[in-house]
C-alpha positions as CSV (number, residue, x, y, z in Angstrom):
1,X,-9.9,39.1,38.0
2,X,-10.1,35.4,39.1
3,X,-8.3,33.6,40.9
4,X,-7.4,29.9,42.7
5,X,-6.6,28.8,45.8
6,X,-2.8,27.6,46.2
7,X,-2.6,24.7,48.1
8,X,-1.8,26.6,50.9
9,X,-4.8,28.6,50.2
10,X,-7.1,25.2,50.1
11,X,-5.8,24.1,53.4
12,X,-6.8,27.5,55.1
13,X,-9.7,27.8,53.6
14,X,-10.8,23.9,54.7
15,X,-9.3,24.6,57.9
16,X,-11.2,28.1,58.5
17,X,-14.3,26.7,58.1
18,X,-13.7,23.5,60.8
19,X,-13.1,26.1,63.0
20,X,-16.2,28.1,61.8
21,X,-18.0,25.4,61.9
22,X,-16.7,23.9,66.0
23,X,-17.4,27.5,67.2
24,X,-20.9,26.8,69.0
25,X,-21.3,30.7,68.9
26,X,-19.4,32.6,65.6
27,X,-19.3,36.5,65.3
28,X,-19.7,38.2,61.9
29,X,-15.9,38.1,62.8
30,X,-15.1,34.9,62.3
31,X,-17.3,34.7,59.1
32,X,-15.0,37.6,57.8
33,X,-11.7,35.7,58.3
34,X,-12.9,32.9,55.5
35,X,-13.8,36.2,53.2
36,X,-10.6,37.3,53.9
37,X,-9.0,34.5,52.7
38,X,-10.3,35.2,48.9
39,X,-8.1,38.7,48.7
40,X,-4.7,37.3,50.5
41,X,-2.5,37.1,47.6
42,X,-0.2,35.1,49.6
43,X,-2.6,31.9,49.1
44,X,-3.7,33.0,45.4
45,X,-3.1,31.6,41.7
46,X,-3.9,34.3,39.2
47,X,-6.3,32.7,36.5
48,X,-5.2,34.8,33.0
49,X,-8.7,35.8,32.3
50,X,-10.6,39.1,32.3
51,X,-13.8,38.4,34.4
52,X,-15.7,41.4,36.4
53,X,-17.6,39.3,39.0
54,X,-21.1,40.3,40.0
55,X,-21.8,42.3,43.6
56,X,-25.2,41.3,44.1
57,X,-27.7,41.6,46.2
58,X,-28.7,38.3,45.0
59,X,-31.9,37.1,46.1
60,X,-32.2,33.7,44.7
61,X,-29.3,30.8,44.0
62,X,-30.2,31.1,40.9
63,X,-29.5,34.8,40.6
64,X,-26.2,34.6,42.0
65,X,-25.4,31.3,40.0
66,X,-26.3,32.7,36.5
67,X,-24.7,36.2,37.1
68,X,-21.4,34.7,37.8
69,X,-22.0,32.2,35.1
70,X,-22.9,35.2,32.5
71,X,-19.1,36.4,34.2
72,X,-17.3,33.8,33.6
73,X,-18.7,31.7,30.8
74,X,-15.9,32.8,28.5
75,X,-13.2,31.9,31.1
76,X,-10.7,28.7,31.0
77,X,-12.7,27.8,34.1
78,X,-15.6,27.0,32.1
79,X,-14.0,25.8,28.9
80,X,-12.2,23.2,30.8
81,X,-14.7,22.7,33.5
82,X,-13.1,20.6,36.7
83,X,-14.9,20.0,40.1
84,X,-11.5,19.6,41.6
85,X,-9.8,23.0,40.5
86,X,-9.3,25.3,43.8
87,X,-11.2,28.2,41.7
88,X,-14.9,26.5,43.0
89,X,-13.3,26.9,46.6
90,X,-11.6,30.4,46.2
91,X,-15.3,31.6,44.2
92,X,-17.7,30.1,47.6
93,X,-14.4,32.1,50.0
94,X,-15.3,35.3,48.1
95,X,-19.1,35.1,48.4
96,X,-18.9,33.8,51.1
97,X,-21.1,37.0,52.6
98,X,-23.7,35.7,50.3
99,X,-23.6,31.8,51.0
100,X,-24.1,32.5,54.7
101,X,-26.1,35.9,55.2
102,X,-29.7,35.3,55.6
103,X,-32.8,37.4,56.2
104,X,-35.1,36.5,58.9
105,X,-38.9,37.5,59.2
106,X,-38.0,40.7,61.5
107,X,-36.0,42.4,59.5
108,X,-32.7,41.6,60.5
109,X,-30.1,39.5,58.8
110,X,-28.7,36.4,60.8
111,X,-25.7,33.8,60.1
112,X,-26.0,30.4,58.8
113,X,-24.1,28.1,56.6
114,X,-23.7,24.4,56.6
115,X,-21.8,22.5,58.6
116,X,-21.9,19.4,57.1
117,X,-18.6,17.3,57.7
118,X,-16.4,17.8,54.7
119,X,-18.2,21.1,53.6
120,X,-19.1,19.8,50.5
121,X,-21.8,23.0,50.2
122,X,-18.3,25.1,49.9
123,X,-16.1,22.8,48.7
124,X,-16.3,20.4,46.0
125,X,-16.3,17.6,46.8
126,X,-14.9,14.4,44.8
127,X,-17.7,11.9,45.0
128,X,-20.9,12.4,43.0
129,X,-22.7,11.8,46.0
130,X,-22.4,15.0,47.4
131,X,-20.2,17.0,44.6
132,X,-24.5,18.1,43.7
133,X,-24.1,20.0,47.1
134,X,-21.8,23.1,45.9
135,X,-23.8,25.7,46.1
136,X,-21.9,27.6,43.9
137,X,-20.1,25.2,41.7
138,X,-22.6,22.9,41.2
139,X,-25.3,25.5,40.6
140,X,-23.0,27.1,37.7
141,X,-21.9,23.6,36.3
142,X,-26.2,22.7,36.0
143,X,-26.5,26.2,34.3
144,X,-23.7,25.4,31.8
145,X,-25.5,21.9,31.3
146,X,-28.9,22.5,31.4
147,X,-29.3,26.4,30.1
148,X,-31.2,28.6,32.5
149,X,-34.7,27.6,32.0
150,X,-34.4,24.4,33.0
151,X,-31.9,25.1,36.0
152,X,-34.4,27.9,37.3
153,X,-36.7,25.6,39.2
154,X,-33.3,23.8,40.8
155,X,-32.0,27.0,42.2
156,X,-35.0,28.7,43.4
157,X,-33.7,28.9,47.2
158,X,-31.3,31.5,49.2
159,X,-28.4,31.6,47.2
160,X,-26.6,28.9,50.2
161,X,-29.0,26.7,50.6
162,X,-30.1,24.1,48.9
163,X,-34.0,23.8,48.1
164,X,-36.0,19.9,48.9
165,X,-36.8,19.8,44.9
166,X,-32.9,20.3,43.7
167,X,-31.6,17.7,46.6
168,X,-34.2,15.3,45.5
169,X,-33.2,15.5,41.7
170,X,-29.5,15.3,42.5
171,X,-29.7,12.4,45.2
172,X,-31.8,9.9,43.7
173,X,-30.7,7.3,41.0
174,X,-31.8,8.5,37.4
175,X,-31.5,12.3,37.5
176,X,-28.4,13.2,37.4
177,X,-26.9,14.4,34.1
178,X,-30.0,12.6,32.5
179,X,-31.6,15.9,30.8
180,X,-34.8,14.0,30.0
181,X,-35.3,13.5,33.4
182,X,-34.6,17.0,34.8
183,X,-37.5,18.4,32.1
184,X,-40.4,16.1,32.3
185,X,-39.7,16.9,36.5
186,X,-40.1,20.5,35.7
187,X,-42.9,20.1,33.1
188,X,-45.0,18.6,36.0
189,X,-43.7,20.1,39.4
190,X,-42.8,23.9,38.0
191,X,-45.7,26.3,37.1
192,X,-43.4,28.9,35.6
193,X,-42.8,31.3,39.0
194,X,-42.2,28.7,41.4
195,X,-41.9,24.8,42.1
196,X,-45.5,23.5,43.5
197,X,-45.9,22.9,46.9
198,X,-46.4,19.4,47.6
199,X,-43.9,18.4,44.6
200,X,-41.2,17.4,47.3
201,X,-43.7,15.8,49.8
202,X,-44.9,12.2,50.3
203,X,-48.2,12.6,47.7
204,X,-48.1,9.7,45.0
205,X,-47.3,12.3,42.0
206,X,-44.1,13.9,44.1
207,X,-41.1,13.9,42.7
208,X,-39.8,11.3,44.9
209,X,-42.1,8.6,43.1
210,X,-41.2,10.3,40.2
211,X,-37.7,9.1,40.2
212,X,-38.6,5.5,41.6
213,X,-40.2,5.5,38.5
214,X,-37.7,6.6,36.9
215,X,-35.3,4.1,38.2
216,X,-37.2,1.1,37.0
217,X,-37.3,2.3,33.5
218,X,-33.9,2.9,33.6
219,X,-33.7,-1.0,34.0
220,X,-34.7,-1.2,30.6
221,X,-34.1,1.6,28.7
222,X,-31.4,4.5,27.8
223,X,-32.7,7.5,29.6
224,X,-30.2,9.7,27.6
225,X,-31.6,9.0,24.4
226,X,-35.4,9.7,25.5
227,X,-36.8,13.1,25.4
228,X,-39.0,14.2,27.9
229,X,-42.6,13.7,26.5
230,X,-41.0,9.9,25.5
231,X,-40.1,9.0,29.4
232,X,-43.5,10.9,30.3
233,X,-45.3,8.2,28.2
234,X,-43.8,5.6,30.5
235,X,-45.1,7.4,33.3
236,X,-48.4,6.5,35.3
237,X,-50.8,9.0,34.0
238,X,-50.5,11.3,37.4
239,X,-47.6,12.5,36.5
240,X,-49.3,13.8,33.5
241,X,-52.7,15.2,34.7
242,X,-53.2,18.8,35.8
243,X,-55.7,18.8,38.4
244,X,-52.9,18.0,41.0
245,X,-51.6,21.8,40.3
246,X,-54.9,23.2,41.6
């Protein structure tokens, strides 16, 4: 069953997580109280659709974002997709386990989530430059817009973080929504398994030069009606070349 948050349910939830996020020293405690928040029907909307969310374990924001996708794609929530509906905020309250449970080298799991003002990584939020930094929400809405293959390489990170190659397509001017864009990147920076390292570093055929690039075709030309081996021909020729992979 899904559900959204009431607007009582919204103010908790953004209210649990200033608290969460002002306590210099949380328990597993206090992380429970947000996942709590997800099964008080006293703060809940029921949404009329027939959805069996995953369980996990999810190793990969990717794996967590298609699953629920594969879930939900049938659902209202999908069919009239809004970054505003409470269902984004009650969905990152439910996994919230997930968003915030890491594994660390020794063995042992540890506590993190962001605590950047506004929690836009939990919480959608309304201007497009963060709304990119749901981890749940936006990870599902790039699914439903891009198809898997080419949202793989975005959402190659813990499933609530948020790797350097996804915040570098989302941030900078050119990328975002622009398809063409999103799959010449992954023609040159993604070998199939994983994103190369170096794509999100300071070398002249990163992705950050990439997308200046990018921005000064975009000058002249309608990115959405190029297709990736188009804008690649506007592209200096390391972009292109191969021997940068090795």
């Amino acid at each position: 069953m899904l559900y959204r948050f009431n607007s009582n349910g919204s103010a908790a939830f953004a209210k649990a997580l200033a608290e969460l996020s002002a306590n210099p020293e949380p328990t597993d405690s206090d992380y429970e109280k947000i996942k709590q928040l997800s099964l008080n029907r006293d703060l809940l909307i029921e949404i009329n659709d027939q959805c069996n969310l995953p369980t996990g374990p999810f190793d990969t924001r990717f794996e967590i974002c298609s699953q629920i996708y594969d879930a939900i794609k049938d659902s209202s929530v999908i069919k009239n997709f809004n970054s505003s509906d409470s269902f984004w905020s009650w969905l990152s309250a439910s996994y919230f386990d997930e968003l915030t449970t890491v594994p660390s080298r020794n063995g042992l799991n540890q506590r993190k989530f962001s605590k950047e003002r506004e929690a836009p990584a939990y919480i959608w939020h309304h201007s497009y430059k963060k709304a990119y930094r749901h981890r749940l929400g936006h990870g599902i809405f790039i699914i439903h817009h891009l198809g898997k293959a080419l949202a793989k390489p975005l959402l190659l990170s813990h499933p609530g973080s948020m790797s350097d190659y996804c915040e570098q397509t989302f941030a900078r001017v050119g990328s975002y929504k622009e398809k063409a864009v999103i799959e010449a990147a992954n023609s040159i920076y993604f070998d199939g398994e994983k994103v190369l390292p170096g794509a999100s570093g300071e070398k002249r055929w990163a992705l950050q030069h990439l997308h200046r690039e990018v921005a000064q075709c975009l000058i002249n030309y309608e990115m959405h009606e190029m297709s990736a081996d188009e804008l690649l021909s506007f592209l200096p020729t390391s972009f292109k070349q191969q021997d940068f992979r090795t």
